[in-house]
N, C-alpha and C positions, 0 to 999 in steps of 0.2 A: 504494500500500500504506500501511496505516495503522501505525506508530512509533512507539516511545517511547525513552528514552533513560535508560540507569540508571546514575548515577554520583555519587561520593560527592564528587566535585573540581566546581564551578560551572566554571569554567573549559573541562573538560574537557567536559560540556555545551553549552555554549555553541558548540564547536565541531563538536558533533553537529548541532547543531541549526541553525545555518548549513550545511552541509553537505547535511541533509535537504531543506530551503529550498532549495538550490538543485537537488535534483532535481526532473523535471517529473512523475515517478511516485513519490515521496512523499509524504507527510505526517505532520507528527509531532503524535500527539494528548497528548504528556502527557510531562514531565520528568520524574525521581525519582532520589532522592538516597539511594536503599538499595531492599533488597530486600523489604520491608514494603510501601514505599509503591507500588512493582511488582506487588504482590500485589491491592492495595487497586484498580490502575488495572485488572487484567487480571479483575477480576469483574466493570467497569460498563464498557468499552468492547472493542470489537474490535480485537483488535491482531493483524497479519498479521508483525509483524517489530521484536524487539528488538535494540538494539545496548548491551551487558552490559558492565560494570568486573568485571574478579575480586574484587581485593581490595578488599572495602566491608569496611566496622564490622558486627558481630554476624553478617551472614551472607552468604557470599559470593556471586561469581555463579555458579561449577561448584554451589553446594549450591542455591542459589535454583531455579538449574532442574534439578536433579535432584529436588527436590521437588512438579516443575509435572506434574499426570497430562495435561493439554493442552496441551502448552507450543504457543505461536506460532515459526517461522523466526526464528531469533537468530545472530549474530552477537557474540563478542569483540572488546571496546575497551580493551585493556590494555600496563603498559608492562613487563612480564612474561612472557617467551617461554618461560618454565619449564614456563607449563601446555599449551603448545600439542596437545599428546599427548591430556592429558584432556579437552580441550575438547573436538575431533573426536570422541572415542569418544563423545560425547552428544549426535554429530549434530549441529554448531554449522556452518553456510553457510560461515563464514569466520573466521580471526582477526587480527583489525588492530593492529598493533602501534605503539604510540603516539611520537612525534609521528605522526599519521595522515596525508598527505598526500592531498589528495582526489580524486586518478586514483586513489590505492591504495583509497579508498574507494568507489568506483563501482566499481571490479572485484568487489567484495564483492556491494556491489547489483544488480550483473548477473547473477549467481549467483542471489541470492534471487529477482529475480524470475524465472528460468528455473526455478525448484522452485515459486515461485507460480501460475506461468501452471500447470504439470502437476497440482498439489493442486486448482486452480479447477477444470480440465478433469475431473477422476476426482470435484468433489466435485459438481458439475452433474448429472451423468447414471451411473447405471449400465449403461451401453448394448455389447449385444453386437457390437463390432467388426469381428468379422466380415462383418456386413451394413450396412457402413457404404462411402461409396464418395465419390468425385469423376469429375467429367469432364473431361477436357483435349481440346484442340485439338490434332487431328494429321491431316496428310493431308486437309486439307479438312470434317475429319467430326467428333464431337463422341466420345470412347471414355470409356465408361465402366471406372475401376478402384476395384475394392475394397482399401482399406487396407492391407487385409494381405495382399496379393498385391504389393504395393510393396516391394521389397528394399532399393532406397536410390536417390536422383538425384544427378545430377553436375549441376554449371553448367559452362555453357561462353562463348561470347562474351555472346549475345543469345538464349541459348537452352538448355536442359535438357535430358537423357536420364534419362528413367524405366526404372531396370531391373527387370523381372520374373525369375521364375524361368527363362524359358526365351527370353525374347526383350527388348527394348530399347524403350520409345517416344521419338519427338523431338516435343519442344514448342514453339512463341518464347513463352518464358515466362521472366523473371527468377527469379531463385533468389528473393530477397526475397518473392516473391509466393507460390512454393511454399512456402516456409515457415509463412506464413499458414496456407495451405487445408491443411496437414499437419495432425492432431491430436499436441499437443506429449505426448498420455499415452501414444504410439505413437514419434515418431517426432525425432530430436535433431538438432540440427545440431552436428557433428564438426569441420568444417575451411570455409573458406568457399566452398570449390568443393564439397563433400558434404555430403547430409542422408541417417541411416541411421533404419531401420526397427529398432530396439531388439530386439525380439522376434526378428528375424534375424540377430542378432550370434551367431556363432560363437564368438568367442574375442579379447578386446583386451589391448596391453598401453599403457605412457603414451602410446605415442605413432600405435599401428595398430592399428585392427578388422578382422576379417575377417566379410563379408558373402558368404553367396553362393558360398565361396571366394576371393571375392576380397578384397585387401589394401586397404584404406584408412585413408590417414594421419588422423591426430588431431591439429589443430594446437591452439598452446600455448594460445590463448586460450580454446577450450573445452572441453579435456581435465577440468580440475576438475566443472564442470556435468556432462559426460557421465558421467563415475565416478559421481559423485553419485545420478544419475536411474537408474543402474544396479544402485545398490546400494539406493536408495529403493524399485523395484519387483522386491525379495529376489530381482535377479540374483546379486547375491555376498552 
């Protein structure tokens, strides 16, 4: 993902932008030291993802991008937890709270890229999902299933259950790999033993979807992402 970094402290820069450096999925195209010069970067480059100071000189970052009729995926870099309220209400991935340490800062990125990979996915194709499908291996034979006929998978040792509405498949298939061949504009991974079918959610709270009728946990790690992509495709 392509980054920029907007901050009125060089310091505080500096340490964005080591941080960016050392992820293997980013890249920072451009520094800026107010919201002007943000302005000036996000007409001549693509930017998939900022990481924002609130309090700059003349204008902030909650007003910068309340201003952006396109804003790119952002992110809060601030040493101010006052605004954490208002940031979210504007859709912000995350808010990091300064000193940033840089596990706290890849959780953030993980996040963005899990709304990145879905915004690619939805901005690729407009395709009717319905007639969309995968084949797995069961029983010797090759079955065809469509999308949305997928309720949600469980892992298990060396191997997955697919469950449908009315029956189960078993596959030797890694979860890692079903995840791949899922479309991420359809389908989230919840916990690391479950991947849910969005559109089949019944009803979740922090910590349990129900699918299907049935209960499944939501572990902590990707409870945020899930909400998020929930509430991205005006489930709540």
């Amino acid at each position: 993902m392509n980054c920029i970094a907007v901050d009125d402290e060089p310091l505080a820069l500096d340490i964005i932008e080591a941080y960016v450096n050392k992820h293997p999925e980013l890249k920072l195209v451009a520094r800026c030291n107010n919201a002007a010069e943000a302005s000036e970067v996000l007409k001549t480059h693509k930017v998939d993802l900022m990481f924002l100071d609130i309090q700059m000189p003349e204008i902030s970052g909650l007003s910068f991008v309340k201003s952006l009729e396109n804003k790119p995926l952002f992110m809060f870099t601030t040493a101010y937890p006052d605004f954490a309220l208002e940031g979210f209400e504007l859709d912000a991935i995350d808010y990091l709270l300064k000193p940033i340490p840089y596990d706290r800062f890849e959780r953030g990125v993980e996040k963005a890229l899990e709304y990145y990979k879905v915004k690619q996915n939805q901005d690729v194709a407009e395709t009717d999902l319905e007639n969309e499908f995968i084949f797995v291996k069961a029983n010797q034979k090759l079955i065809k299933l469509a999308y949305n006929d997928i309720f949600y998978v469980e892992a298990f040792a060396d191997y997955v259950k697919i469950f449908l509405a009315d029956k189960k498949i078993v596959t030797l298939q890694t979860m890692k790999n079903m995840e791949k061949k899922l479309p991420a504009e359809l389908f989230s991974r919840v916990h690391r033993s479950f991947i849910v079918n969005r559109n089949h959610v019944q009803s979740f709270s922090t910590s349990v979807c129900e699918v299907n009728e049935v209960k499944i946990p939501i572990g902590k790690n990707y409870k945020e992402a899930f909400v998020g992509l929930m509430k991205s495709n005006n489930i709540l």
